[in-house]
Structure formats: C-alpha cells, structure tokens
N, C-alpha and C positions, 0 to 999 in steps of 0.2 A: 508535519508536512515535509518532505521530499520531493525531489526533483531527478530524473535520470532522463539522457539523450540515446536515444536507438539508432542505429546505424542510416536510416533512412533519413533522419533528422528529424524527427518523430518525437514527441518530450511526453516521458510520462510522469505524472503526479500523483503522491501519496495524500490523504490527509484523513482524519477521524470525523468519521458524522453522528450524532446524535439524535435516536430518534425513539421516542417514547421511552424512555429511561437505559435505551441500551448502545452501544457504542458499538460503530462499526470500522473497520480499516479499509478503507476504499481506496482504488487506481481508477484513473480517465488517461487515455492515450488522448495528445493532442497533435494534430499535424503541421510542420512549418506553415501552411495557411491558416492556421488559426480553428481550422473546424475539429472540434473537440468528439471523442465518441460517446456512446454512452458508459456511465460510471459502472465499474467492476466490484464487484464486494468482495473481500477476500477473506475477512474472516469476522467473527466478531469477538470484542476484544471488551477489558475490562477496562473502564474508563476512568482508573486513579491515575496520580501522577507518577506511583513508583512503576507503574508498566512503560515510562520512558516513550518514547518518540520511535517509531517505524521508521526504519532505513531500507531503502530500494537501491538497484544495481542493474543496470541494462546488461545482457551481454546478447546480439544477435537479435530476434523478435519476441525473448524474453525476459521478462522482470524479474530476478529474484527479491522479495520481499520477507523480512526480518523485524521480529517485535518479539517484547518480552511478554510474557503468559504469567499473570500474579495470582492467575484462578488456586495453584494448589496451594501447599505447605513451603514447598521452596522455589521462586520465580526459575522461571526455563527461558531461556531465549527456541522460538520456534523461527522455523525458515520455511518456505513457498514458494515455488515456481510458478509462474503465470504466464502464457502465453498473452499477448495483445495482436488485436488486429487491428 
C-alpha cells in the first residue's frame, strides 16, 4: 500500500486485491472531503512476496505507478502512467 497527494489535495492510494486466486494492483483517488472514487485497476500482478510493494508518485493529475513484474526469468520493475479524475 501507498499513498501520494495531488495538487488539488486529492490523496491517491495504492494497494493489492485478491480475487479468485489472482492479484490485482489497484488506485482509488480520494478527495480532501473524504468521498473516495471508484477503484482503478492497473494491472494484474503476481501475488509472491518477491514482487515487493508498489510505489506511486503524484506529479500534476497523474499517478505514476511502479511494481516489480516476477512473471518472467529475471524480475523487471514496470512503470504506468495513470491519469485520475
């Protein structure tokens, strides 16, 4: 789980869902009122431990989101742009 602030004061959160045996990396934009959006899926992801923790990074009314990939031979860190609204 992560956390990043958007310029508007806007908070977005990272965290892994599991759902039927598969793992997903999801963001919810939340607004300083509290009213949360709905959740974004950004990728699905392999749910061991050596795929490490997602890190997010506001810059403007984008999130850039980063997680390691252990699907091949040798883990990759991948990166994602995501707009929220």
């Amino acid at each position: 789980m992560d956390v990043a602030l958007l310029e508007d004061g806007s908070a977005v959160v990272s965290w892994i869902e599991e759902s039927e045996g598969n793992s997903y990396l999801m963001l919810r934009k939340v607004a300083p009122s509290g009213q949360a959006a709905p959740p974004i899926q950004v990728a699905e992801i392999r749910g061991e431990r050596a795929s490490g923790f997602p890190r997010i990074a506001a810059y403007q009314q984008a999130v850039w989101v980063s997680w390691t990939d252990t699907a091949g031979e040798q883990p990759q860190v991948l990166l994602k742009r995501v707009f929220v609204r």
